[in-house]
C-alpha positions in Angstrom: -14.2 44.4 -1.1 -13.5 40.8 -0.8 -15.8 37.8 -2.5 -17.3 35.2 -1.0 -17.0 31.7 -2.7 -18.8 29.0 -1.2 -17.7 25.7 -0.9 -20.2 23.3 0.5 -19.5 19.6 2.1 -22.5 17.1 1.3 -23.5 14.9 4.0 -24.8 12.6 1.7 -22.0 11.6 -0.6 -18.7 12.6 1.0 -16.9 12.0 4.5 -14.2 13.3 5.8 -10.7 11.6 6.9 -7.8 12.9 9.1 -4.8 13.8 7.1 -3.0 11.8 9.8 -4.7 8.8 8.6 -4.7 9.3 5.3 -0.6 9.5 6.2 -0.8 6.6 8.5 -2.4 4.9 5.2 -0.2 5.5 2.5 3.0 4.6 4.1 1.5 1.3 5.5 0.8 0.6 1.9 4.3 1.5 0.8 6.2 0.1 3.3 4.6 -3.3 2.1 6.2 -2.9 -1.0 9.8 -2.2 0.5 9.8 1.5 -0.6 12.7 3.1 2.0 10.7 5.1 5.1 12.2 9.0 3.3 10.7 8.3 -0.3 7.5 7.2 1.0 7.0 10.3 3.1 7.8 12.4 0.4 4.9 10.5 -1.4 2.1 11.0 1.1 2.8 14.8 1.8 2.3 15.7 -2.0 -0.9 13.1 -2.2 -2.5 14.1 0.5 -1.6 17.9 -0.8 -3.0 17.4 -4.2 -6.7 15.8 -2.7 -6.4 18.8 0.0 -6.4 21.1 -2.8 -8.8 19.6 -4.7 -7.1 17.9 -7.8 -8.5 14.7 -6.4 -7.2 12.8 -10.0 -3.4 13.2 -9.1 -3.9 12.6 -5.4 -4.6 9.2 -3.5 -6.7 8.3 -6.3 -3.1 7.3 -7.9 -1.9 5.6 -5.2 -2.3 1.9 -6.6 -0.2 2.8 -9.9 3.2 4.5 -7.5 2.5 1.4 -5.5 2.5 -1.2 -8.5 5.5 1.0 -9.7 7.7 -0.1 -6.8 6.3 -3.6 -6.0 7.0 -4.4 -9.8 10.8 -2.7 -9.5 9.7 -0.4 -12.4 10.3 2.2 -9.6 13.4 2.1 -7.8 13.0 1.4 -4.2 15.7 3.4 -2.6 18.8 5.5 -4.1 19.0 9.4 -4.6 19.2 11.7 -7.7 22.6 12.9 -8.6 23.3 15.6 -10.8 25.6 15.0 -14.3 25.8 18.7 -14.6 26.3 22.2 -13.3 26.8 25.6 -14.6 26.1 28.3 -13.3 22.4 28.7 -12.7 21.3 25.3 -14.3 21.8 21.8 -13.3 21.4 18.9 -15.3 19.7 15.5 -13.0 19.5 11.8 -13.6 16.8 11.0 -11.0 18.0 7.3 -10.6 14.4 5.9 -11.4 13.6 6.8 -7.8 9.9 7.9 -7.0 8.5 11.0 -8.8 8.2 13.3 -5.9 11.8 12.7 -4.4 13.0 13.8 -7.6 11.4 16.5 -7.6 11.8 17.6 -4.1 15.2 17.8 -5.0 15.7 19.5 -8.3 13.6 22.0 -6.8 15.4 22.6 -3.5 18.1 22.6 -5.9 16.7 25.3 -8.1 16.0 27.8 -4.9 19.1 27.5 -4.2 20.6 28.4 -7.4 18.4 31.4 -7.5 19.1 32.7 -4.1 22.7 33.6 -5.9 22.2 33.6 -9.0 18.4 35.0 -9.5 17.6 32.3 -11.3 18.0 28.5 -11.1 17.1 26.3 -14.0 17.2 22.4 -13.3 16.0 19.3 -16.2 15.8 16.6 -15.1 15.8 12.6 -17.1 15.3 8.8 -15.3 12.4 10.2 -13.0 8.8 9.2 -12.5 5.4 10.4 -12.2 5.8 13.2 -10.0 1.8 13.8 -8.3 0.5 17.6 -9.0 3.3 20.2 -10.5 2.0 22.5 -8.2 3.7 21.3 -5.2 7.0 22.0 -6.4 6.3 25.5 -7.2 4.9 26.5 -4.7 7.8 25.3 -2.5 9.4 27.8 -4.4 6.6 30.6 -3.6 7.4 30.0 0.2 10.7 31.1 -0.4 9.9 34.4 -2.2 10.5 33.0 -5.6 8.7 32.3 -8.7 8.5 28.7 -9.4 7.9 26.8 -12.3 7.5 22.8 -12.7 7.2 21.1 -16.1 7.3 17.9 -17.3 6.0 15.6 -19.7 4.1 12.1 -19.2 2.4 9.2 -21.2 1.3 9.8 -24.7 -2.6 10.4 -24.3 -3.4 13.2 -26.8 -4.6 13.5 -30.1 -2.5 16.3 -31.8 -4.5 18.6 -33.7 -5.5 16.7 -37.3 -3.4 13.5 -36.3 -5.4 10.0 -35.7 -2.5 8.7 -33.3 -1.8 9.6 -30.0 1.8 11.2 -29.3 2.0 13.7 -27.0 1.6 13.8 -23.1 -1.1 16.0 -21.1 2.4 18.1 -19.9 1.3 20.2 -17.6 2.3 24.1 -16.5 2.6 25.8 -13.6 3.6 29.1 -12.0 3.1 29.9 -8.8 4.0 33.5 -7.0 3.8 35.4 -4.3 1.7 38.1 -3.2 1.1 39.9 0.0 -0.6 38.5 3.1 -0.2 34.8 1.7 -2.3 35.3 -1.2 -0.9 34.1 -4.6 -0.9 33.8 -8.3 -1.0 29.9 -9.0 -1.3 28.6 -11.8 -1.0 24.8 -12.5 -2.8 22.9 -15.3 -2.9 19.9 -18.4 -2.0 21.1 -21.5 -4.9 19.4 -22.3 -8.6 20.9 -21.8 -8.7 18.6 -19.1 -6.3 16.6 -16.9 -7.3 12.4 -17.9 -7.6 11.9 -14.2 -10.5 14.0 -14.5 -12.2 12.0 -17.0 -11.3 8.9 -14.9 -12.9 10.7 -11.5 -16.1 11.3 -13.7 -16.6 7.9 -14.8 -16.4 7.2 -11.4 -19.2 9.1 -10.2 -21.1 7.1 -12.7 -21.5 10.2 -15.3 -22.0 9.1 -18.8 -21.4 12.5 -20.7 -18.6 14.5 -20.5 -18.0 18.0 -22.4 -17.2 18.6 -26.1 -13.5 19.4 -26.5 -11.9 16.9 -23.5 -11.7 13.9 -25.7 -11.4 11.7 -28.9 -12.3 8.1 -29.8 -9.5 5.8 -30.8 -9.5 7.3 -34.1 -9.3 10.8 -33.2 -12.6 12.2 -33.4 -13.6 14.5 -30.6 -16.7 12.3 -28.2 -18.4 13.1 -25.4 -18.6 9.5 -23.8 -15.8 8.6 -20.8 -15.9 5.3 -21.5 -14.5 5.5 -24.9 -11.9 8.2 -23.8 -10.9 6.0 -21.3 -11.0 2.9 -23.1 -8.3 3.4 -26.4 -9.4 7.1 -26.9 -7.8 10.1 -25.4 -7.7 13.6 -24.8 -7.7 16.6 -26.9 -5.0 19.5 -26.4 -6.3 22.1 -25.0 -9.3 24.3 -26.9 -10.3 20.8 -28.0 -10.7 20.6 -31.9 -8.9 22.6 -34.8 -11.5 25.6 -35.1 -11.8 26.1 -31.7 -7.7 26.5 -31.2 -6.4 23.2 -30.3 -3.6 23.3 -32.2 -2.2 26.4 -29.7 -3.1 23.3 -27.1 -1.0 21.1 -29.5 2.2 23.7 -29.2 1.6 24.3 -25.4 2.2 20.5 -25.3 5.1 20.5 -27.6 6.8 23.1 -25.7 6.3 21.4 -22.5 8.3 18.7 -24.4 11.3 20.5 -25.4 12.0 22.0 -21.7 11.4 18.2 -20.5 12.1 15.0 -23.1 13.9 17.1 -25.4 16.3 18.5 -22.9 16.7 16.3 -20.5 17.8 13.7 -23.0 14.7 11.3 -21.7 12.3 9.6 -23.4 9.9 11.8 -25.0 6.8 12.1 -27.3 5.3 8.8 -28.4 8.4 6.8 -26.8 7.4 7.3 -23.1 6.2 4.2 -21.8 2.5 3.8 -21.8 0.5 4.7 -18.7 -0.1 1.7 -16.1 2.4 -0.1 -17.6 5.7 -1.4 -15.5 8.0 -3.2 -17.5 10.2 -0.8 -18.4 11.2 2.6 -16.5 9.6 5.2 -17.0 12.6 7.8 -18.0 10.1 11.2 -17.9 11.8 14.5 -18.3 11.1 17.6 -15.8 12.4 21.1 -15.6 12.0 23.2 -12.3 12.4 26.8 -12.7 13.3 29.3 -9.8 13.0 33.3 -10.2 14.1 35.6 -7.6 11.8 38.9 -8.0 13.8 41.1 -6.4 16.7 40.8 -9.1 13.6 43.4 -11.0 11.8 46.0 -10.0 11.0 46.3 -6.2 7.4 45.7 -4.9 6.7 42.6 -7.1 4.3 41.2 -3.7 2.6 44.4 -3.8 1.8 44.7 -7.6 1.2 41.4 -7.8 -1.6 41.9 -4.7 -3.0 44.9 -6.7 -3.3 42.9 -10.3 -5.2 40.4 -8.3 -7.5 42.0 -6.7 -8.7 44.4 -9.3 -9.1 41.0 -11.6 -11.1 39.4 -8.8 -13.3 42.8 -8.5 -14.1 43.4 -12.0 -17.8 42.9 -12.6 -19.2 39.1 -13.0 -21.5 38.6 -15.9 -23.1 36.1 -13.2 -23.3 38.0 -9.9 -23.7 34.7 -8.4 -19.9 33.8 -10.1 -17.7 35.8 -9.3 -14.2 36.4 -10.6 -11.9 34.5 -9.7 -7.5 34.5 -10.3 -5.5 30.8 -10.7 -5.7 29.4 -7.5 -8.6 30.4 -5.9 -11.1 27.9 -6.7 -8.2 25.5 -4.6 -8.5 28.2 -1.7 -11.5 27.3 -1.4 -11.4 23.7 -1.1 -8.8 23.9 1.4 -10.7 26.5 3.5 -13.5 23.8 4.1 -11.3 21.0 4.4 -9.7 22.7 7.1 -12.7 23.5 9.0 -13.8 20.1 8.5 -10.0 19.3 9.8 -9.2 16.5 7.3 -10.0 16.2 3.9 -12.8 15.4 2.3 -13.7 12.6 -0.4 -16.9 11.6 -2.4 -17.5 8.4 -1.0 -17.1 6.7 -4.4 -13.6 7.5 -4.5 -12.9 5.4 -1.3 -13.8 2.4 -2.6 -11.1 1.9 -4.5 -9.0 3.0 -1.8 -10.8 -0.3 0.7 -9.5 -2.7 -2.4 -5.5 -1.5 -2.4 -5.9 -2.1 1.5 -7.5 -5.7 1.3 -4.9 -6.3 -1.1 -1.6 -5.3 0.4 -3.4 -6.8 4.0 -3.3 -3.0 5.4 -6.0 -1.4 7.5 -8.8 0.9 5.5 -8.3 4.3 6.8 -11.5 5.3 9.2 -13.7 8.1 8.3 -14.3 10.9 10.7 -17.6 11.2 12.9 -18.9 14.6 12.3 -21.2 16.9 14.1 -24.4 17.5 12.5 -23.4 21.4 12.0 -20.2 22.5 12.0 -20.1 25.9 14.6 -21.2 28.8 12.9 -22.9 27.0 9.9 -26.2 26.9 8.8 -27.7 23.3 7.1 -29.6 24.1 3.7 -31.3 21.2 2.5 -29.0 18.9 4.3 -26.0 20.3 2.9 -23.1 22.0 4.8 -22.4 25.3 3.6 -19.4 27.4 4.3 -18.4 30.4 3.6 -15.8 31.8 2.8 -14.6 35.6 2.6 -11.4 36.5 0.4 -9.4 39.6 1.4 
């Protein structure tokens, strides 16, 4: 038996817009700022990925800072990464301070294709730049029957456990693999409790409280208010404070570190250049990891399919939550974006959006006109509900 999660579009507070002109969009902005035709496509695919699935903090909400990044020349315009180098299943990349995304489009590629021979492809990579959701990467990977992994480490922002200064970055993990049918394990989160974008999107929305264990005040000490995370303060490794396990948050981080700063040869820990800043490059360290199942047992898809479902049917404590595996809860989002064809944003968040465009002189993207009801769905209190059955 499948489960139903329910995702549900509010006419009130979001709109929808075409992911054609949210393209459109994004490359008008970057082609103001001389960033070569190639790289900026590369930029609005993953973007406009990361809001379709949901992580709206790493998707068009960052699209001032890449944009800043190459109008100030902390970004390099044009070039391509080149690797320094090879053995075997491993590469070693200097990214040529090129936009995030291209550098990562092509360690990975790089990585798949290492592990289509060897079984396993292993690429670090130093001189690169913020490089969107890590997700993207790995599940290009996925497509291809692998097991991918994307690393990498960014601006110091958290509070290890018992220290008063800030030195390590959110450095996110991911895995994303295959299972049958297109289902899939996919994993991709902060090493933080939460991602700062997601702090950032809150205050947006005007709340004023955010949960214990996401950040600190200047001085360390775990608050609940955004405005003092996001003004000097930061975030907490995950499991938030010592008693409740931050300091495994702490090593999660640190070891996100090593396969990144440390090995690359990049900058790392407290020396990577501070967020939203452009005067110097940014030099970030990634690692992209390919794994080709079939070098193991046979029937990894199939196992895989079984461990899922029988996680996603155990028994809710909340019938009315059900259980659900990494990546679901992004299923869902981009189930009702697609029936909504285009993707949807609070209307808060496009504000922001209107400002870049009166300031590089570029049109606003338009919003779609929707039906009242979608076909086949029923209004409840004004709110579009849809429904959605997983296999």
């Amino acid at each position: 038996q499948g489960m139903i999660i329910k995702k549900e579009f509010n006419h009130t507070e979001e709109v929808v817009v075409s992911k054609k002109e949210l393209r459109m969009f994004v490359l008008e902005c970057l082609d103001k700022v001389g960033c070569s035709p190639s790289h900026a496509q590369q930029l609005a695919d993953i973007l406009i990925c990361s809001d379709y699935r949901g992580h709206y903090s790493h998707g068009l909400n960052r699209l001032n800072i890449y944009v800043e990044d190459v109008a100030s020349g902390a970004t390099a315009k044009e070039g391509e990464p080149v690797i320094l180098r090879e053995k075997g299943a491993t590469a070693w990349v200097d990214g040529a301070n090129v936009l995030g995304p291209v550098v990562g489009n092509y360690c990975m590629r790089l990585a798949v294709k290492k592990a289509k021979e060897f079984g396993v492809g292993w690429v670090v990579v130093r001189n690169s730049n913020h490089f969107g959701i890590a997700g993207w990467y790995a599940q290009y990977a996925m497509e291809r029957g692998m097991v991918g992994m994307a690393f990498t480490n960014t601006s110091p922002c958290v509070f290890p456990t018992r220290a008063a200064e800030k030195s390590l970055g959110s450095n996110p993990i991911c895995m994303a693999a295959p299972a049958e049918g297109g289902d899939s394990f996919f994993l991709d989160m902060a090493s933080t409790t939460v991602a700062y974008g997601k702090i950032e999107v809150a205050e947006k929305r005007g709340a004023t409280r955010i949960p214990t264990g996401w950040g600190a005040t200047p001085e360390g000490i775990e608050t609940t208010d955004p405005k003092v995370v996001l003004r000097g303060g930061g975030l907490q490794p995950l499991g938030g404070s010592e008693p409740t396990g931050g300091y495994k948050g702490t090593g999660l981080c640190m070891m996100v570190e090593i396969l990144c700063g440390i090995m690359a040869g990049s900058a790392f820990g407290k020396n990577v250049r501070q967020w939203k800043t452009t005067d110097t490059p940014a030099d970030l360290g990634q690692c992209f990891v390919a794994i080709d199942p079939d070098c193991f047992a046979p029937g990894f898809e199939g196992r895989l399919q079984d461990f899922l479902d029988e996680t996603r049917n155990l028994t809710p404590v909340d019938d009315s939550k059900p259980v659900l595996v990494s990546g679901d809860p992004e299923r869902a989002h981009m189930l009702m974006c697609d029936d909504l064809d285009g993707i949807v944003y609070k209307k808060s968040q496009l504000k922001h959006l209107g400002e870049l465009a009166d300031k590089l002189g570029v049109k606003m993207c338009p919003t779609k006109v929707l039906a009242e009801h979608a076909p086949g769905e029923k209004s409840i209190d004004g709110n579009l509900t849809t429904t959605i059955q997983l296999q």
